[in-house]
N, C-alpha and C positions, 0 to 999 in steps of 0.2 A: 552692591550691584544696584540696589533698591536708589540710593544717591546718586548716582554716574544717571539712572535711566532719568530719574527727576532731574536733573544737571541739564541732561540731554533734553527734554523736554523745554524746561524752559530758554533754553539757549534757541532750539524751533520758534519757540513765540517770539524772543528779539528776532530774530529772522523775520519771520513772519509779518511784523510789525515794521520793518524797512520795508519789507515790498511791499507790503501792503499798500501803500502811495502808489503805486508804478498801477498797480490793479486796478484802483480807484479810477486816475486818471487816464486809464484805458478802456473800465465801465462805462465811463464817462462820457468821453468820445463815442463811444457806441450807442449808448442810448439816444446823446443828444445832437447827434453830427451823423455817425453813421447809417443807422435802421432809418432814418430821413431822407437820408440818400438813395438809400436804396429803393424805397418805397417811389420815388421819382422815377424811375425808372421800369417798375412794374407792368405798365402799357406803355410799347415802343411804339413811334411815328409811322404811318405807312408810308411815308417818302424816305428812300434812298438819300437824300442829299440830307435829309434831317437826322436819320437815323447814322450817318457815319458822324454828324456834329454831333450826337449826342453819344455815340464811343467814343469819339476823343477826348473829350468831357467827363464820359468814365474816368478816359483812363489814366486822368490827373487824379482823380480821385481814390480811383483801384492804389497807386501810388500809394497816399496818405492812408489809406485804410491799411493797406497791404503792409507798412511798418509798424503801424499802430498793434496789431494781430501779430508780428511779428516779436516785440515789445512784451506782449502778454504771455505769447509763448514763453520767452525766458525769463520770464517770471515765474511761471508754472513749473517749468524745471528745476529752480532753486529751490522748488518748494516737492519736489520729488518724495523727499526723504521724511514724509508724513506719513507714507503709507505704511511706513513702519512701526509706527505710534498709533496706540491704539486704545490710552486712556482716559478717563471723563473729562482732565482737566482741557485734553488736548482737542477734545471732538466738537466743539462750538467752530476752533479754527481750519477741521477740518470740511465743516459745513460750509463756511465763508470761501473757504478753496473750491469746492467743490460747486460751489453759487458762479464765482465765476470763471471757472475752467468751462461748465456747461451754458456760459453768456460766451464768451470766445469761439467756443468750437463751430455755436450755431452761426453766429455773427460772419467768418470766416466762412461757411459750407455757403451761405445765403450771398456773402461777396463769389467766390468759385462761380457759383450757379446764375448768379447776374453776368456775369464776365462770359461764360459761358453762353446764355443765350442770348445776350449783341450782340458777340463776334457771329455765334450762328444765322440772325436774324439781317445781318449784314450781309455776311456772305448770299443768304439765300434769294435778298432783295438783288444783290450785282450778278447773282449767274440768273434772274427772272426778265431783269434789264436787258442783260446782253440775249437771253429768248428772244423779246420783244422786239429790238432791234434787230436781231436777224430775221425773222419775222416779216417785219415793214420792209427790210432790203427787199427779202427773196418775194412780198406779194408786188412790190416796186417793179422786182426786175420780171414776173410771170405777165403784170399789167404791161408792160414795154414790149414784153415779147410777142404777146398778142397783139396788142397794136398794130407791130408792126408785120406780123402774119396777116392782120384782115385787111391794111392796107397791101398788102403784095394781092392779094385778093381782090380786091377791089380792082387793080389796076390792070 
């Protein structure tokens, strides 16, 4: 039993050691592409017109991140069956899982939460707009109507 679980073991570490590449190149990107990205993003534009060019612009990029996070997910899941191992030689690679499973999760809640508030920050700026605009209408049409009451008045 002692040989199958040692068997079992290191057959986890070749594992481990394929994906590991896939992780790397996903830390990767993260560090040095994504958290960059997002950080641009931190303070939105007070213009309407700037702030929708600068969601669409997300959301090429929500794209690219959006697979990349997607990528590392199933990676994570190959790597599932660590949590069943539980011995010294194994727990170095379960630190390394565990390093960036919690680089993933944040990286992804912080894309969510950008995503989340340009679409809100958007929305909020086009229903302030169409206020505004009704606004100008309705003091347009109350200046017109007076107008034309103090002329009947007048005359």
């Amino acid at each position: 039993m002692l040989s199958n679980k040692r068997i079992q073991e290191l057959e986890l570490v070749m594992e481990f050691e394929k994906v590991e590449e896939c992780f790397k190149e996903v830390s990767s990107w993260i560090e040095n592409v994504g958290r960059k990205r997002l950080k641009e993003n931190v303070n939105l534009d007070d213009s309407l017109e700037i702030l929708v060019q600068t969601q669409k612009q997300f959301k090429e990029f929500d794209l690219v991140a959006s697979e990349h996070c997607r990528r590392g997910q199933e990676a994570l899941k190959k790597m599932d069956r660590w949590e069943d191992f539980s011995s010294v030689d194994v727990h170095s690679y379960r630190v390394k899982l565990q390093t960036y499973r919690d680089q993933l999760e944040e990286f992804c809640t912080q894309l969510d939460e950008t995503r989340h508030r340009i679409c809100e920050t958007v929305r909020l700026y086009e229903f302030f707009d169409k206020v505004r605009q009704g606004t100008c209408c309705t003091e347009e049409s109350v200046k017109k109507t007076c107008l034309d009451s103090a002329q009947s008045w007048v005359v």
